[in-house]
C-alpha positions in Angstrom: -10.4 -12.4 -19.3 -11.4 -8.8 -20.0 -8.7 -7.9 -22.2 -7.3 -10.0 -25.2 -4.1 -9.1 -27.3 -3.9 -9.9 -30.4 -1.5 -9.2 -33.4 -2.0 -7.6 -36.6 -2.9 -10.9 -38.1 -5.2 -12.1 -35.0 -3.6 -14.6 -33.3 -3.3 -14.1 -30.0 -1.0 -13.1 -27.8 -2.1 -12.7 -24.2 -5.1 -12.5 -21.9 -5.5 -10.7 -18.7 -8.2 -9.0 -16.7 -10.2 -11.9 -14.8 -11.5 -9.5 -12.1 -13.1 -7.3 -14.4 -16.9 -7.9 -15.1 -17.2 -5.8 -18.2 -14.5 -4.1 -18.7 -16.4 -1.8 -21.3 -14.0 1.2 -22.7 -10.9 1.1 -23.5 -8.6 4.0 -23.4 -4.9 4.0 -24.8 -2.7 6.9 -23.2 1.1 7.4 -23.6 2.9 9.5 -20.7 6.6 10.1 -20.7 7.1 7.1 -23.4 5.3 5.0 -21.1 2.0 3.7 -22.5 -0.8 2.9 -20.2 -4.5 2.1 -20.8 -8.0 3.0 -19.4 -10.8 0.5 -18.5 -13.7 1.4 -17.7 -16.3 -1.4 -16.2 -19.9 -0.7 -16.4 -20.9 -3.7 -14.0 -18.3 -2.8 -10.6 -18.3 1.1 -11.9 -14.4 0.9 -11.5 -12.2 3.2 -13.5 -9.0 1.8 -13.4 -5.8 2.4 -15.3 -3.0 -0.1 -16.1 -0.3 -1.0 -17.6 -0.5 -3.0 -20.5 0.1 -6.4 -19.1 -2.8 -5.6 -16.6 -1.6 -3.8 -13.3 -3.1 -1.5 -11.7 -1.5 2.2 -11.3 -4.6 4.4 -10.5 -8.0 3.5 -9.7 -10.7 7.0 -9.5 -13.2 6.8 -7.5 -17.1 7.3 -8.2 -17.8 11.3 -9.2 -19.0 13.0 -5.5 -22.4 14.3 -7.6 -25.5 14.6 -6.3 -27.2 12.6 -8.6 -25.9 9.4 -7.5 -28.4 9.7 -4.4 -31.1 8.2 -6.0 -29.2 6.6 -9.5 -26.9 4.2 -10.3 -22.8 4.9 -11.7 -22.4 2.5 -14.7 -19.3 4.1 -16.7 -18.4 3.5 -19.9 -16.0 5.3 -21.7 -12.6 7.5 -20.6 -10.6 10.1 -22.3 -7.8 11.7 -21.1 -6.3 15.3 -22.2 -2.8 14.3 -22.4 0.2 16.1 -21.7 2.1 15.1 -24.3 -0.2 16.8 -26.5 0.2 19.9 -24.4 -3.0 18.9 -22.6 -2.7 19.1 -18.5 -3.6 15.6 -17.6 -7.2 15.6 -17.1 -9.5 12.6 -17.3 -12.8 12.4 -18.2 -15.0 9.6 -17.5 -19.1 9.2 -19.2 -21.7 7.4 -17.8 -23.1 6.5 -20.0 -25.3 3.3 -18.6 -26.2 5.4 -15.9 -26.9 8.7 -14.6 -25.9 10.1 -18.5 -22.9 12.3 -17.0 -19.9 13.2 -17.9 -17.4 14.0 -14.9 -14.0 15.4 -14.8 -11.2 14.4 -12.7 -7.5 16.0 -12.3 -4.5 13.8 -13.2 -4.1 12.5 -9.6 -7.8 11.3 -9.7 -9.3 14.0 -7.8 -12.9 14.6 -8.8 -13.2 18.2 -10.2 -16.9 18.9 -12.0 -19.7 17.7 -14.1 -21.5 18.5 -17.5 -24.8 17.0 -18.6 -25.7 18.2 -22.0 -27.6 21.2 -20.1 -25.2 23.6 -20.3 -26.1 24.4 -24.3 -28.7 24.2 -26.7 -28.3 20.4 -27.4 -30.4 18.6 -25.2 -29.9 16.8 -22.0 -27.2 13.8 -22.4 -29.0 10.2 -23.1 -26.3 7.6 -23.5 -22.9 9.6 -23.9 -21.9 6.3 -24.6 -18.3 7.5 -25.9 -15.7 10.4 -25.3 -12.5 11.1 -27.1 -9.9 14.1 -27.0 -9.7 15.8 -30.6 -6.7 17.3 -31.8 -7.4 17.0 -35.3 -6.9 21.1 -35.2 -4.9 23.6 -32.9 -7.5 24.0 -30.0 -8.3 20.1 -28.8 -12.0 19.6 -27.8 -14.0 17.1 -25.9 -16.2 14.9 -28.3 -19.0 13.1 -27.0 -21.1 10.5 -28.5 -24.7 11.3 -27.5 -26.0 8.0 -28.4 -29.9 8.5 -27.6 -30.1 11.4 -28.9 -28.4 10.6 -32.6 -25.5 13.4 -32.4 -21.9 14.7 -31.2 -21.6 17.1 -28.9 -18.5 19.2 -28.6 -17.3 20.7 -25.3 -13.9 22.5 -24.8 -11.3 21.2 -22.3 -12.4 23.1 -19.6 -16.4 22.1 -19.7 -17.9 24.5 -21.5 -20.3 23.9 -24.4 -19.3 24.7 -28.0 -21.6 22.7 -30.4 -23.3 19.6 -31.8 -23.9 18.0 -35.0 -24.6 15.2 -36.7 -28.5 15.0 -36.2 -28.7 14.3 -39.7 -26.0 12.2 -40.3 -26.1 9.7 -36.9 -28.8 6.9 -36.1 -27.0 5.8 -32.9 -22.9 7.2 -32.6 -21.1 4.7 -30.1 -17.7 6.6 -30.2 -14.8 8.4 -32.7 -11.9 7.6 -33.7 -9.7 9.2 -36.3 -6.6 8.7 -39.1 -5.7 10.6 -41.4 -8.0 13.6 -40.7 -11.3 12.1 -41.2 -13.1 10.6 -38.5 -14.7 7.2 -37.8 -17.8 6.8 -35.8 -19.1 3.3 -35.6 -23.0 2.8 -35.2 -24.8 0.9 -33.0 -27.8 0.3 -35.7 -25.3 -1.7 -38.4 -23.0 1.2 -40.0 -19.7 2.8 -40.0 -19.8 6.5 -40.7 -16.8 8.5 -42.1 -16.6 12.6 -41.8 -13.8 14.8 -43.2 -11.5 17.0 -40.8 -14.4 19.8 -40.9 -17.1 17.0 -40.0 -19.1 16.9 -43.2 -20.3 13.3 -43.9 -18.1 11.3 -46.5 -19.5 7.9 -46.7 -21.1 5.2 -44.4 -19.4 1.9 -44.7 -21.0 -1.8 -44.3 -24.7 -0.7 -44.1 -26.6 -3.0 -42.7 -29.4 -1.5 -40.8 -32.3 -4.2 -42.0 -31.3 -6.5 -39.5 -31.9 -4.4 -36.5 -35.1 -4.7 -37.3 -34.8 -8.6 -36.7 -36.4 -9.8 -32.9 -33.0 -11.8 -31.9 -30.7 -8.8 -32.9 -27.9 -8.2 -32.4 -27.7 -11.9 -30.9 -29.0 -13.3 -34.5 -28.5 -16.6 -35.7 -24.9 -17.6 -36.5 -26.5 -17.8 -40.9 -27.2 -13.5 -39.9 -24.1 -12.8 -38.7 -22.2 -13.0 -42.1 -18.4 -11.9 -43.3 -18.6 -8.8 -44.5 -21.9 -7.8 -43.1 -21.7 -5.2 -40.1 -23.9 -6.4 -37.3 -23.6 -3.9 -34.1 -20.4 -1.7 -34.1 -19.7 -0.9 -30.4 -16.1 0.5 -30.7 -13.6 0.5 -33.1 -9.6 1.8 -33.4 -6.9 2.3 -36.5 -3.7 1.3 -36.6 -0.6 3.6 -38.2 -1.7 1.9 -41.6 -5.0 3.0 -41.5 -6.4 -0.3 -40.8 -9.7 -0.4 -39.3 -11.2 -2.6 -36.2 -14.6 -2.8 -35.7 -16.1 -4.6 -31.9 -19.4 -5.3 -32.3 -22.3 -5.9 -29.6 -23.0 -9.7 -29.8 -22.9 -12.1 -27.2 -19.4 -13.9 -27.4 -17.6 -10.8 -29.5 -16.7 -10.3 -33.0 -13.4 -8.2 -33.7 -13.6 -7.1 -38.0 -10.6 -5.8 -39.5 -10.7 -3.5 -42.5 -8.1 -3.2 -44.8 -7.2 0.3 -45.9 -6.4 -0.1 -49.8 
Protein backbone atom coordinates (compact mmCIF):
# COMPACT_ATOMS: atom_id res chain seq x y z
CA UNK A 1 0.00 0.00 0.00
CA UNK A 2 1.07 3.54 -0.82
CA UNK A 3 0.16 5.06 2.40
CA UNK A 4 0.89 3.65 5.98
CA UNK A 5 -0.49 5.21 9.30
CA UNK A 6 1.18 5.04 11.98
CA UNK A 7 0.94 6.54 15.69
CA UNK A 8 3.19 8.56 17.59
CA UNK A 9 4.85 5.57 18.87
CA UNK A 10 4.97 3.61 15.34
CA UNK A 11 2.75 1.01 15.46
CA UNK A 12 0.58 0.92 12.84
CA UNK A 13 -2.61 1.65 12.25
CA UNK A 14 -3.86 1.33 8.75
CA UNK A 15 -2.75 0.89 5.16
CA UNK A 16 -4.44 2.02 2.07
CA UNK A 17 -3.45 3.00 -1.48
CA UNK A 18 -2.85 -0.33 -3.49
CA UNK A 19 -3.48 1.40 -6.94
CA UNK A 20 -0.88 3.88 -6.50
CA UNK A 21 2.63 2.99 -8.00
CA UNK A 22 4.60 5.63 -6.15
CA UNK A 23 2.64 7.60 -4.49
CA UNK A 24 5.61 10.17 -4.02
CA UNK A 25 4.41 13.55 -2.18
CA UNK A 26 2.39 13.89 0.30
CA UNK A 27 0.38 16.91 0.97
CA UNK A 28 -1.76 17.55 4.20
CA UNK A 29 -4.59 20.27 3.65
CA UNK A 30 -7.47 21.28 6.11
CA UNK A 31 -10.63 22.96 4.39
CA UNK A 32 -13.60 23.89 6.47
CA UNK A 33 -12.42 21.46 9.51
CA UNK A 34 -12.21 18.79 7.00
CA UNK A 35 -8.74 17.44 6.50
CA UNK A 36 -7.71 16.08 3.22
CA UNK A 37 -4.45 14.98 1.69
CA UNK A 38 -2.40 15.32 -1.60
CA UNK A 39 -0.61 12.41 -3.42
CA UNK A 40 1.22 12.92 -5.92
CA UNK A 41 2.55 9.68 -8.14
CA UNK A 42 5.59 10.03 -10.13
CA UNK A 43 5.04 6.59 -12.02
CA UNK A 44 0.94 7.08 -13.39
CA UNK A 45 1.61 11.11 -13.12
CA UNK A 46 -1.87 11.22 -11.17
CA UNK A 47 -2.49 14.03 -8.80
CA UNK A 48 -5.05 12.98 -6.67
CA UNK A 49 -6.56 14.13 -3.49
CA UNK A 50 -8.28 12.14 -0.70
CA UNK A 51 -9.53 11.81 2.21
CA UNK A 52 -7.65 10.37 4.84
CA UNK A 53 -8.86 6.84 4.76
CA UNK A 54 -7.96 6.88 0.90
CA UNK A 55 -10.98 8.18 -1.36
CA UNK A 56 -10.75 9.96 -3.95
CA UNK A 57 -12.40 13.71 -4.11
CA UNK A 58 -10.50 15.37 -6.95
CA UNK A 59 -8.08 14.05 -9.34
CA UNK A 60 -6.16 17.24 -11.78
CA UNK A 61 -5.28 16.38 -14.78
CA UNK A 62 -1.82 16.67 -16.59
CA UNK A 63 -0.73 20.70 -17.08
CA UNK A 64 -2.04 21.57 -20.99
CA UNK A 65 1.88 22.95 -21.57
CA UNK A 66 3.69 22.63 -24.48
CA UNK A 67 6.48 20.93 -23.20
CA UNK A 68 4.84 17.72 -22.68
CA UNK A 69 5.03 17.25 -26.60
CA UNK A 70 8.19 15.83 -26.71
CA UNK A 71 8.74 15.12 -22.47
CA UNK A 72 7.46 13.10 -20.05
CA UNK A 73 4.95 14.41 -16.71
CA UNK A 74 6.53 12.58 -13.60
CA UNK A 75 5.06 14.82 -10.56
CA UNK A 76 6.23 14.93 -7.41
CA UNK A 77 5.38 17.20 -4.90
CA UNK A 78 1.87 19.53 -4.27
CA UNK A 79 1.18 22.53 -2.22
CA UNK A 80 -1.85 24.20 -1.92
CA UNK A 81 -2.56 28.03 -0.91
CA UNK A 82 -5.23 27.37 1.54
CA UNK A 83 -8.06 29.33 2.32
CA UNK A 84 -8.06 29.03 5.73
CA UNK A 85 -4.96 30.85 5.77
CA UNK A 86 -6.59 33.56 3.66
CA UNK A 87 -5.11 31.92 0.63
CA UNK A 88 -7.70 31.44 -2.47
CA UNK A 89 -7.41 27.69 -2.98
CA UNK A 90 -4.80 27.26 -5.53
CA UNK A 91 -2.76 24.20 -6.11
CA UNK A 92 0.43 23.84 -7.25
CA UNK A 93 1.87 20.82 -8.52
CA UNK A 94 6.26 20.28 -9.49
CA UNK A 95 7.53 18.04 -11.74
CA UNK A 96 10.01 17.40 -10.60
CA UNK A 97 11.09 13.87 -12.35
CA UNK A 98 10.13 15.31 -15.41
CA UNK A 99 9.89 18.27 -17.51
CA UNK A 100 11.28 20.45 -14.14
CA UNK A 101 7.91 22.63 -14.07
CA UNK A 102 5.97 23.94 -11.79
CA UNK A 103 2.17 24.42 -12.85
CA UNK A 104 -0.59 26.04 -11.21
CA UNK A 105 -4.11 24.94 -11.02
CA UNK A 106 -7.42 26.85 -9.49
CA UNK A 107 -9.18 25.07 -6.63
CA UNK A 108 -11.59 23.18 -8.97
CA UNK A 109 -8.48 21.67 -10.81
CA UNK A 110 -8.53 23.89 -13.70
CA UNK A 111 -5.03 24.30 -15.17
CA UNK A 112 -4.07 28.08 -14.93
CA UNK A 113 -0.06 28.68 -15.86
CA UNK A 114 3.50 27.69 -15.53
CA UNK A 115 6.91 28.92 -14.05
CA UNK A 116 10.31 27.33 -14.83
CA UNK A 117 12.91 29.04 -12.89
CA UNK A 118 13.28 31.45 -16.11
CA UNK A 119 11.35 34.09 -15.03
CA UNK A 120 14.39 35.46 -12.57
CA UNK A 121 17.99 35.44 -12.17
CA UNK A 122 18.15 31.89 -10.56
CA UNK A 123 18.64 29.55 -13.22
CA UNK A 124 16.39 27.20 -15.08
CA UNK A 125 14.53 24.63 -12.56
CA UNK A 126 16.53 21.12 -12.34
CA UNK A 127 14.64 18.79 -9.98
CA UNK A 128 12.08 21.18 -8.09
CA UNK A 129 11.79 18.19 -6.23
CA UNK A 130 9.62 19.97 -3.44
CA UNK A 131 7.07 22.87 -2.92
CA UNK A 132 5.50 24.22 0.15
CA UNK A 133 3.29 27.40 1.05
CA UNK A 134 5.16 29.71 3.59
CA UNK A 135 3.37 31.65 6.03
CA UNK A 136 6.01 31.94 8.50
CA UNK A 137 5.38 35.97 7.86
CA UNK A 138 2.41 38.23 6.69
CA UNK A 139 2.78 37.78 2.78
CA UNK A 140 2.81 33.76 2.21
CA UNK A 141 5.22 32.66 -0.67
CA UNK A 142 5.76 29.73 -2.83
CA UNK A 143 9.05 27.81 -1.75
CA UNK A 144 10.63 25.52 -4.11
CA UNK A 145 13.29 23.08 -3.56
CA UNK A 146 15.59 23.34 -6.57
CA UNK A 147 17.32 20.16 -5.98
CA UNK A 148 19.94 20.11 -8.94
CA UNK A 149 20.80 23.15 -8.64
CA UNK A 150 21.61 23.24 -4.63
CA UNK A 151 19.03 26.16 -3.61
CA UNK A 152 15.41 27.56 -2.77
CA UNK A 153 13.79 29.57 -4.87
CA UNK A 154 10.99 31.82 -3.73
CA UNK A 155 8.01 32.84 -5.92
CA UNK A 156 4.92 34.85 -4.73
CA UNK A 157 1.39 33.31 -4.89
CA UNK A 158 0.62 34.61 -8.10
CA UNK A 159 3.98 33.32 -10.07
CA UNK A 160 6.19 35.84 -10.02
CA UNK A 161 9.86 35.49 -9.02
CA UNK A 162 11.12 37.01 -5.80
CA UNK A 163 14.39 35.36 -4.82
CA UNK A 164 16.75 32.33 -4.08
CA UNK A 165 19.19 31.31 -1.57
CA UNK A 166 20.81 28.81 -0.07
CA UNK A 167 23.64 28.16 -2.75
CA UNK A 168 25.90 28.10 0.04
CA UNK A 169 24.16 26.42 2.55
CA UNK A 170 22.34 23.37 0.27
CA UNK A 171 24.06 20.24 -1.36
CA UNK A 172 20.75 18.70 -2.61
CA UNK A 173 17.28 20.42 -0.78
CA UNK A 174 14.47 17.71 -1.15
CA UNK A 175 11.65 19.85 0.51
CA UNK A 176 10.72 22.38 3.81
CA UNK A 177 9.05 22.02 6.47
CA UNK A 178 8.65 24.25 9.47
CA UNK A 179 7.87 24.62 13.60
CA UNK A 180 8.47 26.90 15.57
CA UNK A 181 9.81 29.57 13.05
CA UNK A 182 12.80 27.87 11.76
CA UNK A 183 12.74 25.72 8.93
CA UNK A 184 13.69 22.11 8.20
CA UNK A 185 15.02 21.08 4.90
CA UNK A 186 16.05 17.47 4.66
CA UNK A 187 19.00 16.56 2.10
CA UNK A 188 19.26 14.13 -0.29
CA UNK A 189 23.26 13.73 0.23
CA UNK A 190 22.92 12.52 4.22
CA UNK A 191 21.84 15.85 6.27
CA UNK A 192 19.19 17.69 7.85
CA UNK A 193 19.56 21.47 7.55
CA UNK A 194 17.88 23.99 10.01
CA UNK A 195 17.43 27.92 9.08
CA UNK A 196 15.86 30.66 11.37
CA UNK A 197 12.58 32.60 10.42
CA UNK A 198 14.87 35.07 8.19
CA UNK A 199 16.58 31.84 6.51
CA UNK A 200 20.15 32.20 7.90
CA UNK A 201 21.61 28.64 8.50
CA UNK A 202 21.44 27.37 12.17
CA UNK A 203 22.79 23.99 12.23
CA UNK A 204 22.84 20.75 10.05
CA UNK A 205 21.72 17.69 11.87
CA UNK A 206 22.91 13.89 11.46
CA UNK A 207 25.67 14.56 8.87
CA UNK A 208 26.52 11.93 7.08
CA UNK A 209 27.60 12.73 3.67
CA UNK A 210 30.74 10.05 3.56
CA UNK A 211 28.52 7.47 2.61
CA UNK A 212 27.19 8.88 -0.50
CA UNK A 213 30.28 8.45 -1.76
CA UNK A 214 29.81 4.61 -1.30
CA UNK A 215 28.85 2.53 -4.91
CA UNK A 216 25.67 0.72 -3.33
CA UNK A 217 24.24 4.08 -1.84
CA UNK A 218 21.72 4.86 -0.69
CA UNK A 219 20.69 0.99 -1.02
CA UNK A 220 23.92 0.07 1.33
CA UNK A 221 24.37 -2.91 3.24
CA UNK A 222 21.93 -3.38 6.12
CA UNK A 223 25.83 -2.87 8.68
CA UNK A 224 25.69 1.07 6.61
CA UNK A 225 22.47 1.85 7.43
CA UNK A 226 22.89 2.40 11.22
CA UNK A 227 20.52 4.02 14.12
CA UNK A 228 21.29 7.29 14.33
CA UNK A 229 23.10 7.70 11.14
CA UNK A 230 21.14 9.71 8.40
CA UNK A 231 21.23 7.85 5.12
CA UNK A 232 19.08 9.75 2.26
CA UNK A 233 16.45 12.17 3.70
CA UNK A 234 13.63 12.33 0.99
CA UNK A 235 10.88 14.17 3.04
CA UNK A 236 10.30 14.84 6.42
CA UNK A 237 7.11 16.50 8.73
CA UNK A 238 6.75 17.85 12.62
CA UNK A 239 4.29 17.14 14.74
CA UNK A 240 2.65 20.00 17.40
CA UNK A 241 5.55 18.81 19.77
CA UNK A 242 8.18 19.58 17.53
CA UNK A 243 9.00 16.04 16.84
CA UNK A 244 10.80 15.37 13.74
CA UNK A 245 10.23 12.57 10.92
CA UNK A 246 12.71 11.91 8.55
CA UNK A 247 11.70 9.38 5.03
CA UNK A 248 14.68 8.40 3.56
CA UNK A 249 15.45 7.10 -0.08
CA UNK A 250 16.24 3.30 0.42
CA UNK A 251 14.70 0.57 -1.12
CA UNK A 252 12.07 -0.88 1.47
CA UNK A 253 11.70 2.74 3.51
CA UNK A 254 13.02 3.97 6.72
CA UNK A 255 10.72 6.46 8.76
CA UNK A 256 13.33 8.25 11.78
CA UNK A 257 11.80 10.04 14.44
CA UNK A 258 13.53 12.83 16.29
CA UNK A 259 12.78 13.85 19.58
CA UNK A 260 12.63 17.52 20.31
CA UNK A 261 14.29 17.86 23.91
Amino acid sequence: PAVLVFDAKGALLSAWGDRFGGAHGLTLVNEDGTEYLWLTDQYSSEVVKTTLDGKPVLRLEPASHPAYEKSQYAPTWTAVHEERFGGNGDIWVADGYGSHYVHRHDKTGRYVGSINGTEGKARRFDCPHGIWVDYRKPEPELYIADRGNRQMQVYDLEGKFKRAFGSDIFTSPCGCVTHGGKLFVPELNARLTVLDEDNHLICYLGENEEVCSLPEWPNLQSQLIQRGKINSPHAMAADVKGNLYVVEWIIGGRITKLEKC
